[in-house]
N, C-alpha and C positions, 0 to 999 in steps of 0.2 A: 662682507659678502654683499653682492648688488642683490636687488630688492626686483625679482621680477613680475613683470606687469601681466596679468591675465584677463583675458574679455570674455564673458558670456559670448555666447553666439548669437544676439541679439546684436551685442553692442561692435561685433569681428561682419555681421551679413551690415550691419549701417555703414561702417567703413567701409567694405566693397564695393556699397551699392546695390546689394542684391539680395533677396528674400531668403529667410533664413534657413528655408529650405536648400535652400543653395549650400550654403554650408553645412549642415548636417549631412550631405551627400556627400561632399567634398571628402569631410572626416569619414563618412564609411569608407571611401574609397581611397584610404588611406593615401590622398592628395594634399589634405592638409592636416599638421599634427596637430592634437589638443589632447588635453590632462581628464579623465576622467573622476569627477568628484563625487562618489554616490554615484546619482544617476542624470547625473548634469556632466554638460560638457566645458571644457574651457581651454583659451587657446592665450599661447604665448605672444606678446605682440611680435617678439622678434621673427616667431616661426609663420606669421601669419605677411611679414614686410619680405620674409624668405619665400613664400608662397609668392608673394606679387611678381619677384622679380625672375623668380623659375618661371613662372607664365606669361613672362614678356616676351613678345614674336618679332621680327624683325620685318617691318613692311618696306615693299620694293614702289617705289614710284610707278605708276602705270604709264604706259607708251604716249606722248603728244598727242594728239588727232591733227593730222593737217591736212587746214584747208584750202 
């Protein structure tokens, strides 16, 4: 059986880049999954590289300017 890896939400908002508020909202908002332990949260790496890649946007190149 693989051994899966789980992050605090301390150590899943360092990885994003973004305050851990961020992520606790994310989980209420049932956008991103995590394990409740007691009354800690904790999150899958796998489901958290799933999260990145469902929230990738596709950018369009914006028009030239000519001058």
């Amino acid at each position: 059986m693989a051994e899966t890896e789980l992050l605090t939400v301390e150590e899943a908002a360092k990885f994003l880049r973004v305050d851990p508020k961020t992520v606790y909202r994310l989980i209420n908002k049932n956008e991103l999954k995590a394990v409740a332990v007691g009354r800690i949260f904790r999150i899958e790496k796998k489901d958290l590289l799933d999260f990145i890649e469902k929230s990738k946007i596709k950018v369009q190149k914006a028009p030239r300017k000519k001058y």
